[in-house]
N, C-alpha and C positions, 0 to 999 in steps of 0.2 A: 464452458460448462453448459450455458443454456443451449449455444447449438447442439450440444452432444445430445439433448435431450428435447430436440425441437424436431418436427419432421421437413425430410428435406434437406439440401442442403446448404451450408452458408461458407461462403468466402470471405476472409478476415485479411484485410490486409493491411500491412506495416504492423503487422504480429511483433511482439515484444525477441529478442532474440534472449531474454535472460534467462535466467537456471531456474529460476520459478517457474516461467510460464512454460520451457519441455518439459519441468517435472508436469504441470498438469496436463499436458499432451499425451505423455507417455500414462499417467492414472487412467485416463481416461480409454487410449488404446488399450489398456488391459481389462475395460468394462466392454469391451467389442464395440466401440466406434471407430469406425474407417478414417484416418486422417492423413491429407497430402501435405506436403512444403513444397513450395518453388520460392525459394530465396524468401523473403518477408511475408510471401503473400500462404494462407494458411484454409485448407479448405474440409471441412468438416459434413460427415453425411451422417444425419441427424438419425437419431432411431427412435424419437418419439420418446414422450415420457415415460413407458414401460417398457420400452425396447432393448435396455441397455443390459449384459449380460455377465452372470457370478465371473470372478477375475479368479487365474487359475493360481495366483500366487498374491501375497502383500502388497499393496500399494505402496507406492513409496512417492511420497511428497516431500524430498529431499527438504531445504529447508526454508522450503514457503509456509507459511503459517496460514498465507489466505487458501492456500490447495487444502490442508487440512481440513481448517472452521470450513470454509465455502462449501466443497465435495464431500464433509461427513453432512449435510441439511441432504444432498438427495439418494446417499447410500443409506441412511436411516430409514428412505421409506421402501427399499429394494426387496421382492421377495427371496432375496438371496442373502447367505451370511457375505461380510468383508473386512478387511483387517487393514488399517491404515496407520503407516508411521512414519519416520521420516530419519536427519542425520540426527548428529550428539544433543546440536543444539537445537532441534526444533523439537528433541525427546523431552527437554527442560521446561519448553514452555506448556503452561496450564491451560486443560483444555475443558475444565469445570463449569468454564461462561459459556461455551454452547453443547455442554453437556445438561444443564438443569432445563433450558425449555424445550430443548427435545426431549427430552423424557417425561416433560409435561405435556409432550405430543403423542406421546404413548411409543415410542423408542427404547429401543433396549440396546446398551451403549455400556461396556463395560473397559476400563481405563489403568494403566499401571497406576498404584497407588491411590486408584479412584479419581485423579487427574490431569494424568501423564501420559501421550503417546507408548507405546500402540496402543488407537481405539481399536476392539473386536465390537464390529457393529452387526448384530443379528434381525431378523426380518422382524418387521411390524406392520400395522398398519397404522397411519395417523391419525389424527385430528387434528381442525383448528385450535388455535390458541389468541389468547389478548394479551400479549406478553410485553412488559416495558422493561428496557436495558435497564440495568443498577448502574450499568458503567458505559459510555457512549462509544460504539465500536460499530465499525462498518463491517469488518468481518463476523459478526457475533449476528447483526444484522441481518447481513446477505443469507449467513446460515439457516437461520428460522425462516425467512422467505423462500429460501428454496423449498423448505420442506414441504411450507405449506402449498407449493404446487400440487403435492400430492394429497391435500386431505381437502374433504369434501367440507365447502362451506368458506367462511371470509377468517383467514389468516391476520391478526391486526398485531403490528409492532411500535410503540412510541417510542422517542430515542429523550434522554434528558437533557441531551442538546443537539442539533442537528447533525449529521457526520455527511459525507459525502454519499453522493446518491447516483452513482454510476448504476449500480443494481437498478434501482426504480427505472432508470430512463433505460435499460437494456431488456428489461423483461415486459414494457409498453415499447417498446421496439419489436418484440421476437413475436408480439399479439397475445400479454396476457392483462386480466382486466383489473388493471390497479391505479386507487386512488390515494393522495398523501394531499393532506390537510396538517400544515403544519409540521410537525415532528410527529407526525400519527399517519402508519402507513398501514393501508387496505388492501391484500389481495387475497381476489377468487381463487382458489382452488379448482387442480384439475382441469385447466383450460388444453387449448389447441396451439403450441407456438410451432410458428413457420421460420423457416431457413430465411438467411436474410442477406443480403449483399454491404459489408459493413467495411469501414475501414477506420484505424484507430487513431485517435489525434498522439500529438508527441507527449508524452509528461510531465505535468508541470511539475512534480517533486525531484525528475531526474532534469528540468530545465534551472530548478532551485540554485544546485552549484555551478554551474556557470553563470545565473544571477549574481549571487553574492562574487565569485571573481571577477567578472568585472565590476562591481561595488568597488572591491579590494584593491585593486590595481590599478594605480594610478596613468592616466590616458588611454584608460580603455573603451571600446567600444564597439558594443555585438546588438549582432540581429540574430535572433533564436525563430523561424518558423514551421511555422504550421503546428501550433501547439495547444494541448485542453486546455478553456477557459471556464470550465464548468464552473456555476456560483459557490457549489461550495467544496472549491478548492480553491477560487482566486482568492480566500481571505489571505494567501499568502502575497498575492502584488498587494493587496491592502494596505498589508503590515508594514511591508517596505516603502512604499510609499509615506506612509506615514512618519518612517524615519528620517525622510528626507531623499528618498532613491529615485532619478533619474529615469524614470522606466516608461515608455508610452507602448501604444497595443494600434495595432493598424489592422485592417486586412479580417475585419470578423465576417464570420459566416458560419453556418448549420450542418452539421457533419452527422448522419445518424443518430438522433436527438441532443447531441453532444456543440457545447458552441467554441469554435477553434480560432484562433487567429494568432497574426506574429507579434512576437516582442522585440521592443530597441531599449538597450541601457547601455548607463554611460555610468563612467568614475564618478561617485557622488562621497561628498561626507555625512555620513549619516548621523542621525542623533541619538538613537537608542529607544529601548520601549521597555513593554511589561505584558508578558504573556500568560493569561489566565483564564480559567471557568474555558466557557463558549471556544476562544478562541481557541485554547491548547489543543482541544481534541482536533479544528478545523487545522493544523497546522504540528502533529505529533509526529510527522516524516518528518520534514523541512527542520526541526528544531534542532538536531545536531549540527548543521553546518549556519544558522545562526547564532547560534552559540558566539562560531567562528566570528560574524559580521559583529557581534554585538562587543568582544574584547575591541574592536579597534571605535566604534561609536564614542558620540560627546560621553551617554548617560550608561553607557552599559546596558545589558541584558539581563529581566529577573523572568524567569519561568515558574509556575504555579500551577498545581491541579494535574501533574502529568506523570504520576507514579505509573500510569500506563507503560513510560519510558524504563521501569524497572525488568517489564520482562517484555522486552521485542528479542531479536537476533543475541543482543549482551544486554546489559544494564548499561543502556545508552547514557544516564545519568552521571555512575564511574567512568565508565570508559570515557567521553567526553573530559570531565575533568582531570582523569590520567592522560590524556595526551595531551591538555591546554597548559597542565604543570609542567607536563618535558619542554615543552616551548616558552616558559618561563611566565605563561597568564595566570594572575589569581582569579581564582572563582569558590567562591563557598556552596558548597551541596548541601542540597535539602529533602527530607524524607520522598517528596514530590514534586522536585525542581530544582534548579540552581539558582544563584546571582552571579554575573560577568562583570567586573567592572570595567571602565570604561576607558581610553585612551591609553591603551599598553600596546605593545610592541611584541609580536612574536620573534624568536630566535628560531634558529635551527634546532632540530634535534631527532633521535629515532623514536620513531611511532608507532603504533600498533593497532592493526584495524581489528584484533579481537574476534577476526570472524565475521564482523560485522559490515554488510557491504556499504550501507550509509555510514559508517563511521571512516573507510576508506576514504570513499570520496570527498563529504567534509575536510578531512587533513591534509588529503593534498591540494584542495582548496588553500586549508591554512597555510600551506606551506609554499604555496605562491609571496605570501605577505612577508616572510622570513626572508633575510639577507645573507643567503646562503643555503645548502644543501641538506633538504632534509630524507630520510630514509622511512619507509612505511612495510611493515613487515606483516605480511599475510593481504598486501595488496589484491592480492586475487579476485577476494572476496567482493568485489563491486560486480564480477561476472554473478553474481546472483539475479542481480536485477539489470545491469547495464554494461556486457561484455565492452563495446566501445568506447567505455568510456575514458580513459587513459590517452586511448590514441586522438579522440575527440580534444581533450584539453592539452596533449598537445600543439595540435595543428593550431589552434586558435593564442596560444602563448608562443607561437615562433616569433 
């Protein structure tokens, strides 16, 4: 998105291959930005921040939730109307959280229901704002930062706990002028961003389930590289670590402001924890498939503070505990979290990814641990964010 709207062009390479990231390729080509593919590598010819042009039909941001929040902050400031929606399930989720500070931007954003995909977003023009999240979200984030690219003057966003900050370090990469003190992030408006020659590290939240399998499986042992080490997304080796997981990091170095290096883990027993406040939001991907780690732990897994998990892709909270019951784990659900206890045994049994592509791969994570064949119906769904990934946990379980 910031190339789209940087001048110039920029080349991306090890571009994400998942159904989120062509859905924003394909939004994006329908704002008139020129985009190539040669295999992973992803080249983008920037049209400057006013350059970008009325789309002749609906966007469709399939079911990324970050193409929505992110891409409605700089269609709110477009002299042009545009209408953005997406599939069943991204119609469901509430788009109310980066509807209130854009419209405190002076946005005019009208929503099904008043907070339900399709946005019709119609032209304004902005202003700054000093807006602090109620709820700590990097997509909610990103959104009001983008926008304030376009309004004259300092943009300022506090978060109530830190979230991840790929945004910051991507928009001081593309040359725009912003400071973060703390949970309080500063940007100028209106700047000049140039095209950039960038290339993306691996994921640590798509590196997460092959963490916890080999946690899971007993004599295992993997090298994951070239993968983000950003501060704040490693509170996820933290966490593991702290349970007792085998994991060391080799090979760091500076990748586009971004810090990358590889991972070794080995079969560990782990002991369990309790995931709360601060830490939930640093770790609100990753918590479906430790769920998974935390049923086989000394202490089990309790999670806290993450109602957020009620509306991603499903209600990762039920769904979770609907498939750890077909595999015979207890877990008690709570309005914003569960509890796992600790030292149980999964079984076989048929699963259901619900649609949701973290929920997929979670379970057949879990289903590694099962002594015997288990089945995952709407597998698919992991091509959202990680088409390879199947064939990937294959290769490494032969």
């Amino acid at each position: 998105m910031l190339a789209a709207v940087a001048d110039g062009a920029s080349q991306i390479r090890n571009y994400s291959t998942g159904a989120d990231c062509a859905y924003t390729l394909g939004a994006l080509r329908a704002l008139g930005v020129e985009i190539s593919q040669e295999g992973n590598d992803v080249t983008v010819r920037g049209r400057g921040l006013d350059g970008l042009q009325e789309p002749a039909s609906t966007l469709d941001a399939g079911n990324s939730g970050s193409t929505i929040r992110m891409l409605s902050g700089i269609l709110a400031a477009q002299p042009f109307p545009s209408r953005i929606t997406g599939d069943d399930s991204l119609s469901r989720r509430p788009m109310d959280r980066i509807m209130r500070p854009l419209e405190a931007m002076g946005a005019c954003i009208a929503a099904r229901e008043g907070r339900y995909p399709p946005l019709e977003i119609r032209p304004a023009r902005l202003k700054p704002i000093d807006y602090t999240l109620p709820v700590a979200s990097a997509q909610v984030k990103t959104c009001v930062l983008f926008a304030g690219l376009y309004a004259d003057g300092i943009t300022v966003v506090r978060e109530p706990v830190r979230t991840r900050d790929h945004t910051e370090v991507a928009l001081r990469e593309f040359g725009a002028e912003i400071e973060v003190r703390g949970q309080e992030i500063r940007l100028r408006g209106r700047p000049r961003l140039e095209g950039r020659q960038l290339e993306v590290p691996g994921d640590l939240s798509s590196a997460a389930f092959f963490l916890v399998a080999a946690l899971l499986v007993p004599g295992s042992a993997l090298r994951i590289e070239n993968v983000g080490l950003n501060p704040t997304r490693s509170a996820l080796l933290d966490f593991l670590v702290s349970m007792g997981a085998d994991i060391k990091i080799g090979g760091l170095r500076l990748a586009a402001g971004e810090p990358v290096g590889d991972l070794e883990v080995r079969h560990s027993k782990t002991r369990g924890g309790v995931i709360e406040k601060g830490m939930t939001a640093a770790l609100i991907d990753e918590i479906p498939v430790l769920a998974v780690l935390g049923a086989v732990s000394e202490n089990g897994l309790t999670v806290r503070d993450a109602a957020e998990l009620r509306v991603k892709e499903s209600d990762r909270i039920a769904t979770v505990a609907e498939n750890l019951a077909r595999m015979g784990i207890q877990i008690e659900t709570l309005p914003d979290g569960f509890h796992v206890p600790g030292n149980q045994r999964f079984r076989p049994a048929e699963l259901d990814s619900f649609g949701d592509h973290r929920i997929a791969m979670a379970f057949a994570v879990a289903a590694l641990a099962a002594p015997g064949e288990s089945l995952i119906a709407g597998a698919e769904a992991a091509g959202v964010s990680f088409p390879e990934f199947f064939r990937i946990l294959s290769d490494i379980t032969q």
